[in-house]
N, C-alpha and C positions, 0 to 999 in steps of 0.2 A: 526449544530443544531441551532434551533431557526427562527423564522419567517421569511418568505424569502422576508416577504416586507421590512422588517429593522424596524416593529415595535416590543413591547411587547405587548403579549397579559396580559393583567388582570392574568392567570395563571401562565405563566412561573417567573422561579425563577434563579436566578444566581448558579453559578457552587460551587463557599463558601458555600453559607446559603445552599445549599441542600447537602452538606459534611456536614455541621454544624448539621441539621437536624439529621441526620444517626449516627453521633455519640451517640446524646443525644436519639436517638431509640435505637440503634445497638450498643452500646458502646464497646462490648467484644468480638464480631464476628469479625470475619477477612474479611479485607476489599483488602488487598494486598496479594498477596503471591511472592515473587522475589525468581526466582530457577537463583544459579549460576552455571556456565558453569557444575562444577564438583559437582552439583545436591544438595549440600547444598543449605536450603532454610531461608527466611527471611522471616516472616510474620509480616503485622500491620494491626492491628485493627480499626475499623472506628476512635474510641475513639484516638486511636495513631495519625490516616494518619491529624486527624483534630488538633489535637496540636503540631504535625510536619510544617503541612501546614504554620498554624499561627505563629511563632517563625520563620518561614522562611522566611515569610511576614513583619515582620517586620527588619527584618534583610537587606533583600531588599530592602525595603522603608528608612532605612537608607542610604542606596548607591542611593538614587534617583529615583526611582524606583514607578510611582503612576500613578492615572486614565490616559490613552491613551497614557500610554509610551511603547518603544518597550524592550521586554525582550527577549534574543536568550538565548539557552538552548542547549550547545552542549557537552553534557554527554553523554557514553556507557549508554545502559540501566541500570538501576536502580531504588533503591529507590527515589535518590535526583533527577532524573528525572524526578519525576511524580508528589514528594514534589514541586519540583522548578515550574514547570507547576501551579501545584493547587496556590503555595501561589503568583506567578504572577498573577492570577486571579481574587484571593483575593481582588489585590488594586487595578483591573479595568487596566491589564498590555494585550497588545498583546505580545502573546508567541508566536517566531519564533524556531520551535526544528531545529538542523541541528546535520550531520554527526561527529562524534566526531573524524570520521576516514580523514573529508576531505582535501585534498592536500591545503595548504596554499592560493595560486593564487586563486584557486576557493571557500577557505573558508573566504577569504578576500574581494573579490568579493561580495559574499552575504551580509557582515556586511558591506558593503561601503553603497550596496543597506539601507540595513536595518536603518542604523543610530541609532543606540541600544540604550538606556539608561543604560542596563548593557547587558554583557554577564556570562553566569553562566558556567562552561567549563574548561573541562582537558587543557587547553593552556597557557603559558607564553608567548606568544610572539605578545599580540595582540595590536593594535592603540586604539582601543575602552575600555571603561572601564571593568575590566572584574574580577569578585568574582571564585577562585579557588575552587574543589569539596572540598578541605578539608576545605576550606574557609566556607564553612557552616556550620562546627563543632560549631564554634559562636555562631549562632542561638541557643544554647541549653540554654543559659543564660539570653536569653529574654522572656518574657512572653505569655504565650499559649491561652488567653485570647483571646476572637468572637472579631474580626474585623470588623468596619461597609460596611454595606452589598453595593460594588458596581459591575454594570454589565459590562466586558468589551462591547467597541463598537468601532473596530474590538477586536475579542477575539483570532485568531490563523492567522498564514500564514505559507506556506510551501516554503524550497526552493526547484527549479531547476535547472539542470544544463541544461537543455532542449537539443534538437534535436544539435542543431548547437555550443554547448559548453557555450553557452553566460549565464550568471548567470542571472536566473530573479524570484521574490518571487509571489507569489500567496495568494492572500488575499480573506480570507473569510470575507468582507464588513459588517456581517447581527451581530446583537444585540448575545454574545455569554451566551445564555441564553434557557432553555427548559421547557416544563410541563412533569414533570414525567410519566412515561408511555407512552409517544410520540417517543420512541426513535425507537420501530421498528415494523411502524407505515409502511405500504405500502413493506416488506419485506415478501410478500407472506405469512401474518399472521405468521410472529414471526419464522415458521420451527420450531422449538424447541428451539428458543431464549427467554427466559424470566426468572423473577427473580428466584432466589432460586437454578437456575443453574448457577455453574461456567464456566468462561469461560479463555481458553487457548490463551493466544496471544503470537506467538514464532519470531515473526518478532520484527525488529528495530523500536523503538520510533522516529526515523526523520521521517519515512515514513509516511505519510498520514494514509493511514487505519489502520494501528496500534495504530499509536498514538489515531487518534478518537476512536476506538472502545474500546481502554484502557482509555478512561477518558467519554467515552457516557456509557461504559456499569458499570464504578462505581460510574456513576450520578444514572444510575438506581439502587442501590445500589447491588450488583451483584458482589460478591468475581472474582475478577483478577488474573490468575495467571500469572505473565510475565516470559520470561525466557531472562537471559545475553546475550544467544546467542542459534541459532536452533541447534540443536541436535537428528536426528531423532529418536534415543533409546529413548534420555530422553522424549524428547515429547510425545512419548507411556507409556513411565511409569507414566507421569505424569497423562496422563488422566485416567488411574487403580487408581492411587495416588488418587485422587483428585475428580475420579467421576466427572470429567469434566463434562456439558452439551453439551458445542458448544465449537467451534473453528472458528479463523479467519486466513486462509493459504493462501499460492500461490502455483501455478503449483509448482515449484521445490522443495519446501518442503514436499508437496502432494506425489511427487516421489521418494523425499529419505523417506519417511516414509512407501511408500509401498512396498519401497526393503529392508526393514530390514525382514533378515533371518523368524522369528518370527511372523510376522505381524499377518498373518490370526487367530493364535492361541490366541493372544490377547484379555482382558477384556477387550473390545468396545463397551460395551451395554450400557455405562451411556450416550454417543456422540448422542444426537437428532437431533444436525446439525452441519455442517460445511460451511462458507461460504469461497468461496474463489474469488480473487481480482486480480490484477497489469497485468496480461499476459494471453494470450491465454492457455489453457489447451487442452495439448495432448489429444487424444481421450482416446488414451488406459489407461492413467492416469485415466480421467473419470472413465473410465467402470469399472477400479481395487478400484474405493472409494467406488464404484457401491454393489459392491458385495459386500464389506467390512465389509460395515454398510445400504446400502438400498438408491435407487435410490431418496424417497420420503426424505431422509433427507440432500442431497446435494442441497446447495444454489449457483448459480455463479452470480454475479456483474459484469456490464460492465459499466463504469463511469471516470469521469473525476475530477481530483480537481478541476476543476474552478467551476463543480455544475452547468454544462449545461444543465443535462441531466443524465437519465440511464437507462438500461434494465437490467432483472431478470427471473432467469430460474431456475425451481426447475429439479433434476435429471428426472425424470421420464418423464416430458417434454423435455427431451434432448435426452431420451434414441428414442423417435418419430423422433426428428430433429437433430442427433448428427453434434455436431459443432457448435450449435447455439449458441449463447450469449442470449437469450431471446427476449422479448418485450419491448415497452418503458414503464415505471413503473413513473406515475406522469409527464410527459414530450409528445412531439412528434417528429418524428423523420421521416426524409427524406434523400434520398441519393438523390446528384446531381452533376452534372458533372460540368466542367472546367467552361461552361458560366451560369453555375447557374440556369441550368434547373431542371427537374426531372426526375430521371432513372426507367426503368419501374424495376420490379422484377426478381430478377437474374442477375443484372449488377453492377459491381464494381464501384463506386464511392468514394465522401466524405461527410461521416456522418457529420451531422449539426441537432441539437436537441432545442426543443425551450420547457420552461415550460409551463405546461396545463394551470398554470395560467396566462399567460402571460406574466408575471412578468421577467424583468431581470434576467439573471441569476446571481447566489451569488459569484462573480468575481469578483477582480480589479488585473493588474496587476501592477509591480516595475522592470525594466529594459527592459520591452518588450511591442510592442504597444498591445491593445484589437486583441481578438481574429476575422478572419473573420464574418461576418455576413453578415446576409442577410438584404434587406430592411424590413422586416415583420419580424424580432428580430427571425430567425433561425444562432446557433453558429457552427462554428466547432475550433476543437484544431488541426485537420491534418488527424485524423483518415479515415481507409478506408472500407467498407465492403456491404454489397446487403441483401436485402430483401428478403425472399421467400411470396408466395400467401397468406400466413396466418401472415404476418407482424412481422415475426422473425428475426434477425439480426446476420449475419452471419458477422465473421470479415476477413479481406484482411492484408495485410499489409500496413504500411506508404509507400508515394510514394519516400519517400528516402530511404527505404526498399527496395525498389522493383527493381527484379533484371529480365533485359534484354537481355538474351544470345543467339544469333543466332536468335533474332527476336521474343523469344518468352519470354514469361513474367513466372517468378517464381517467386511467393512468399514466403519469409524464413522459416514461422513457420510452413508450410506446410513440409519441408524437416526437419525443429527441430524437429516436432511430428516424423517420421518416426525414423530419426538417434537415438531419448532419447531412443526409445523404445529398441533398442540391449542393451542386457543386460552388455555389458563391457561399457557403456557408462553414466557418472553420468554426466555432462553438456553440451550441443553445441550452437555454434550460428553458424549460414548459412550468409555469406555475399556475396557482388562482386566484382570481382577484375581485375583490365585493362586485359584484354586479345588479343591480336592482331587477332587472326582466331574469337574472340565468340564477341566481343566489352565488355563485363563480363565473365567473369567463373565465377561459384558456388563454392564457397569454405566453407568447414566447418572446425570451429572451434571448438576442445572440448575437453575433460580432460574427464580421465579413472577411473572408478569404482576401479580398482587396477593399481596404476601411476607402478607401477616394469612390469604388462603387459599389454600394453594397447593392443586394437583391432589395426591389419594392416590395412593399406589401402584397400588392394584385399579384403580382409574380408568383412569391413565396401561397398565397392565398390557391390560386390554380395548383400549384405543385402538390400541395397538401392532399385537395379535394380531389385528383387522379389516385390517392393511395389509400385515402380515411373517412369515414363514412365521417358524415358532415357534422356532426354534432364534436366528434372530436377535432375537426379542425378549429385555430387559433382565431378569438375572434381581434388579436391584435396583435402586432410585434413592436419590438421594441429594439433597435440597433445600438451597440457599448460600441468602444472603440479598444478598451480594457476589458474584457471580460470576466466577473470573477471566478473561475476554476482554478482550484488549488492547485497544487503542483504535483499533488499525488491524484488527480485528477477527477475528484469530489467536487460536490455543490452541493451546499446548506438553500435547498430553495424557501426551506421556512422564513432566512436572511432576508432573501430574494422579495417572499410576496411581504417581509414586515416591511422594508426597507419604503416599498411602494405604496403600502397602506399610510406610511407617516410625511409621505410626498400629495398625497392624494388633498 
């Protein structure tokens, strides 16, 4: 959010004073709604979220905590993780959110990168200074009172564990600041995003799109319902609950939400849109939201945190070009090959997107050098995929993805779409794996709709071979009981095939 030159415009306003605002409008309306795992809920009111905020703000600011310092924020979802967020903001704090779940070595990594001022976080055992969740019980004794109004500049950064495991943070560079009303602004007119409907976010607050769309869509003052953790019932009950508007999903919550028993029979009629994020989307997935609720109200994004660039595809246009990811939406976009040329249409390259305005993109990174580019300011982050004649964007896999067996090239999500869709199958990833006759086999990895029976191999082997010309079917599976899909609903499969190579 906010101007991408890095200035302010005369209109935008800070993320405080516009909570501030909203209270003294909206004081009694709910502003929050926190569903926990076991569907118990928590509401707060604008009037609440802004004298939570402040008292937590200062609470903060007594640990050090002021204009251009760094705050990481590593809570489960929750209330105090949106508190903590807002009243970082408050005193002109970059909030870095991270994993509350993340393994040590790599959540040590990020905070070495970061150099905190504070950490807010379920942990005792950290080098950096760090306020415990109960630890802001405190704040209730300090004063609830308007804090003066500053703009973070930077205002958010995300971590990653990126491709090759190496810890690097992704900073949003631009003033973290908006004009109300701007928020969804070039999203295909809104789809049925705007005030006065609620909105469902069932993903984890570290992840990018969650986290932004839970703190843009209660800039736009727009009741939030977060949930602790996804739960495909609840998240249907929620949105009958709640008279939801929109939602913000990923392919695999999309899919455990359309195999709950029930679905189709569901009060679905308040959902105007749903936009979904992070990964490629099965086709069949698609076409079951399709019917669900109406071609004209599915959104899909294809985008990057650094804000290189993105394309946007409403259902109906997908239902013409299914597979597509969309057009470039504010940006332009070229595939080109290894020496930096340009692929003509229908050929797999690597996407490289530059803004319409010319303007940098809203990037910096902390442990990783800039992204490639081009000399005329086109980026890429690694990404792969081809153009059709009407300049839609079809995605490929990463070329660390991409698997080489017998000379011939297989792409994973190509073989995930096919394996998700057997109905004994609730998660897979497709990797490669040393093969002495193929130089890779196809191997899939995936975990069972019911762990007591999962689908066999011969089974799963048949199902394949009816959709995929045989070379891309898997020459093995592999059954988890856990499977590792994040909770923003990634897979590092490069993890995947190290993990296998060091078992072998």
């Amino acid at each position: 959010m906010g101007d991408t030159s890095g200035q302010i415009t005369d209109r935008a306003i800070s993320y405080g004073r516009r909570l501030g605002d909203l209270a003294r409008e909206r004081p009694a309306d709910a502003g929050l709604v926190f569903v926990e795992r076991a569907g118990g809920e928590q509401t707060l009111t604008w009037s609440e979220l802004e004298a939570r905020s402040n008292r937590v703000a200062r609470l903060l600011e007594e640990r050090g905590v002021s204009q251009g310092a760094w705050l990481v924020v590593g809570l489960p979802n929750s209330p105090e993780h949106i508190v903590s967020t807002l009243a970082g903001w408050k005193l002109g704090a970059c909030v870095l959110p991270v994993s509350a779940r993340l393994p040590a070595a790599e959540r040590d990594g990020l905070l070495d990168l970061a150099a905190p001022t504070l950490v807010v976080s379920v942990w005792d055992d950290l080098d950096w200074p760090n306020l415990a969740r109960t630890g802001l019980e405190s704040a209730d004794a300090l004063s609830d009172e308007t804090l003066p109004d500053r703009i973070p500049h930077p205002g958010k950064a995300v971590g990653s564990g990126g491709s090759t495991g190496r810890s690097k943070i992704i900073i949003d560079p631009r003033p973290w600041a908006a004009e109300p009303g701007d928020t969804f602004k070039g999203l295909g007119g809104g789809v049925g995003m705007a005030p006065g409907r609620d909105v469902l976010i069932p993903g984890p607050l570290y992840h990018n799109a969650p986290y932004c769309w839970t703190h843009w869509s209660l800039f736009e003052g727009l009741k939030v319902v977060v949930m602790e953790k996804f739960d495909a019932e609840l998240a249907l009950d929620l949105i009958e609950r709640h008279r939801v508007g929109w939602a913000q999903l990923v392919p695999t919550t999309m899919q455990r939400m359309l195999r709950v028993p029930d679905v189709e029979r569901r009060d679905l009629s308040s959902l105007q849109a749903i936009m979904h994020t992070a990964a490629p989307c099965p086709p069949w997935v698609k076409r079951g939201w399709i019917e669900l609720i109406g071609a004209e109200k599915i959104l899909e994004a294809f985008g990057a945190t650094e804000a290189i660039g993105a394309t946007i595809i409403r259902g109906d246009e997908w239902l013409e070009r299914e597979g597509s990811v969309g057009r470039p939406a504010g940006c332009v976009l070229r595939i080109l090959d290894d020496e930096g040329r340009e692929l003509p249409c229908g050929e797999v390259g690597e996407i490289y997107m530059r803004l319409e305005s010319g303007e940098a993109p809203a990037y910096e990174y902390r442990g990783a050098p800039p992204a490639p580019a081009t000399a005329d300011g086109f980026v890429t982050v690694g990404d792969m995929g081809w153009l059709d004649e009407d300049g839609y964007l079809f995605l490929a896999d990463r070329r660390t993805d991409l698997i080489i067996t017998g000379g011939a090239n297989v792409y994973p999500h190509e073989v995930e779409a096919v394996i998700g869709e057997h109905p004994g199958v609730a998660d897979v990833a497709v990797i490669g794996l040393q093969d002495r006759e193929w130089g890779k086999r196809v191997h899939a990895v995936l975990s069972a709709t019911d762990p007591a029976d999962p689908p066999s191999a011969a089974e799963l082997d048949l199902f394949c071979r009816d959709r995929l010309v045989s070379y891309k079917v898997p020459k093995s599976y592999e059954v988890l009981i856990d499977f590792p899909r994040d909770e923003a609903g990634k897979i590092r499969r490069s993890a995947l095939a190290a993990e296998r190579r060091e078992t072998t």
